[in-house]
C-alpha positions, 0 to 999 in steps of 0.5 A: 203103227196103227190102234183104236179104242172102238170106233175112235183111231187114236194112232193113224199112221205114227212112225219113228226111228231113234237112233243112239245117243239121242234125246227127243221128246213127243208132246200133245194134248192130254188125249192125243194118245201119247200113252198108248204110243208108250204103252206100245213101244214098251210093250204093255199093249199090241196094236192094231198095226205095226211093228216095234223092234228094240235095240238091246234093253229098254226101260219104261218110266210109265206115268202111274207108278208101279209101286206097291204101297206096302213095300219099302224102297228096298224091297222094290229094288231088291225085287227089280234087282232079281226081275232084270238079273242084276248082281248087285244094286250099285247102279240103283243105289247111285241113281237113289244118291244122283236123286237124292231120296236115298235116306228113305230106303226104309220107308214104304212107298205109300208114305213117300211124297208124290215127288219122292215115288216118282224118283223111286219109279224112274230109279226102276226103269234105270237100274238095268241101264238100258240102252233105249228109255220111255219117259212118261211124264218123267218128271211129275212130282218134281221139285225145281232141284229135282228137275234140274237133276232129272235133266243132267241125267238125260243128257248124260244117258244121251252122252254114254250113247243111249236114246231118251224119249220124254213124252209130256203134254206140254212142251218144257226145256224144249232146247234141251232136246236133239228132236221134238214131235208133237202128237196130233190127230194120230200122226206124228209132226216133227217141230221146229227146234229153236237154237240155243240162246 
């Protein structure tokens, strides 16, 4: 796929195919386009180029959360909950207890901490239970337990069979992952994988 911002290409040429039970990241400077490639594979934004074609449901963890200040983590769940068609909030709630936030279902979500929100964003892109998942700056806010937990998670999605894409700008717990692109001038290059020690 292919997308400019006037005169200036962001993506010349990217290309990437994830099968199931995958776990990749893509990595770049901040700039390098990372976001937009996202925002196209979610969705968010056309291209100028390409096609994009999902595999059953997808969820979409954007870096700038999509919260509303004004209403609780409930009611965020609740309107979710209705948005996906879900029947009830049982994976959501376990997602809350995995991450530990779950005593501030009450609290709106423009006193929550930074770390606190980011939970409460991905519990929104997982409570569906996608089968494909767009990770932007996931774990952004995060204290150590938290990302510790965050990649017990992926693994275990990537386990039941799902394809995890973590975009960030730079390269963390690389060995956690099956595959690594960094994101260059446009183009996707596939980095080398060190073994695990």
């Amino acid at each position: 796929m292919r997308h400019a911002y006037g005169h200036r290409d962001v993506l010349c040429g990217v290309s990437l195919d994830l099968g199931p039970g995958i776990l990749v990241g893509i990595v770049g400077e901040n700039g390098a386009g990372k976001t937009t490639l996202l925002k196209i594979l979610s969705g968010e934004l056309i291209a100028d180029a390409g096609t994009v074609r999902h595999r059953g449901r997808f969820g979409y963890c954007p870096q700038a959360t999509v919260l509303n200040d004004a209403l609780t983590v409930r009611q965020h769940l609740e309107y979710f909950k209705v948005a996906y068609g879900l029947r009830d909030l049982r994976h959501a709630e376990g997602l809350m207890e995995e991450l530990h936030y779950g005593e501030y279902v009450d609290e709106r979500a423009g006193v929550l901490s930074g770390g606190t929100r980011q939970k409460l964003n991905l519990t929104l892109a997982l409570m569906h239970e996608p089968q494909f998942l767009l990770l932007d700056e996931p774990y952004q806010g995060f204290d150590w337990e938290t990302y510790q937990r965050f990649w017990d998670l992926a693994t275990r999605l990537r386990a039941d069979g799902r394809s995890v894409l973590v975009v960030s700008h730079l390269a963390y717990d690389t060995v956690r992952l099956d595959r690594m692109w960094r994101l260059d001038s446009g183009l996707l290059q596939e980095e080398t994988m060190e073994p695990p020690a």
